[in-house]
N, C-alpha and C positions, 0 to 999 in steps of 0.2 A: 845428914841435914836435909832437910824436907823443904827448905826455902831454896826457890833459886830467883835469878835474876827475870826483872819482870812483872814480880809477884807484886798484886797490892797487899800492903802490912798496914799493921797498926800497931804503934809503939804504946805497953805495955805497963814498961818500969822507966823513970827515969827522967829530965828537964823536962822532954816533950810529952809527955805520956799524953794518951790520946789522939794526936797528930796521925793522919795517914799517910802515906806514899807506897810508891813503887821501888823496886828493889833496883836497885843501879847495879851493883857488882856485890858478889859472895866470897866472904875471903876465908877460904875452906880453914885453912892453916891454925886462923886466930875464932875459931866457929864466932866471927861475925858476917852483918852485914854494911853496905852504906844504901839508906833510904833517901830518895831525894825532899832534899830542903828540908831534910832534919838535924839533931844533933849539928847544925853550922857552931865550926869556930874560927876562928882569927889567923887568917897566916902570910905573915911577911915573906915576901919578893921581892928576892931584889929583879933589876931592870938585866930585860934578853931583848934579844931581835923581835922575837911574838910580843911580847910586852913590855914599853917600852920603858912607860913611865915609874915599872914595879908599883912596892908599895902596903897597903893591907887589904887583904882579898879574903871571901869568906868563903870555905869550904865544908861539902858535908865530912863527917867523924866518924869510923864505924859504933856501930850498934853492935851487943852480944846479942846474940839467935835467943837467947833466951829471956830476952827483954822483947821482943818480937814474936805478932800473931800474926798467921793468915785472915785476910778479910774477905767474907764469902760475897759472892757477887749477887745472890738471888735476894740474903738477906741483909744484907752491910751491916752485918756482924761479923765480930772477931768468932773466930772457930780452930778448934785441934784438926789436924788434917792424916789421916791414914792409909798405907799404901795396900791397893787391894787389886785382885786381876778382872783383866776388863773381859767382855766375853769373847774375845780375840788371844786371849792369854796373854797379854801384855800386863807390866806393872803401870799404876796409875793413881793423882793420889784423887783424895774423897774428904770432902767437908764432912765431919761425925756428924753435924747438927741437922743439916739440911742433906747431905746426900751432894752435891754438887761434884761433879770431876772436874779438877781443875785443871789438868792435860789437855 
């Protein structure tokens, strides 16, 4: 998976399409991610110590990786991203359109 935590995305497929954010957590297991203040849905609490009064709180929902682009920073375009060696011989990834490293 070429997305990590961080990353600005742009959702792709799906309620939000369009919508930006950054990547909050990678859930390697289910190849999603959660973008903030996207895909929000509805979820009942009940009442803890931290909170007291519970109730209905709105949370982000993962997103599939495959409903998700990278958004390059040079051009705030969505873009494919590929991993290629840096002149240190490190792996690193590269915006195809514009050339950006985004490491």
């Amino acid at each position: 998976m070429r997305i990590r935590k961080n990353d600005m995305v742009i959702i792709i497929a799906g309620k939000d399409k369009g919508k930006t954010g950054k990547v909050i957590r990678v859930l390697k297991e289910k190849d999603s991610v959660l973008v903030e203040q996207a895909n929000m849905v509805k979820k009942h609490q009940k009442p803890t110590q931290a909170n007291p009064t519970g109730g209905i709180v709105d949370i982000e929902s993962p997103i599939h990786v495959s409903n998700v682009m990278m958004l390059d920073g040079k051009t705030n375009k969505r873009t494919r991203c590929r991993i290629s060696e840096s002149k240190d011989g490190a792996k690193v990834r590269v915006a195809v359109k514009s050339g950006t490293v985004f490491d």
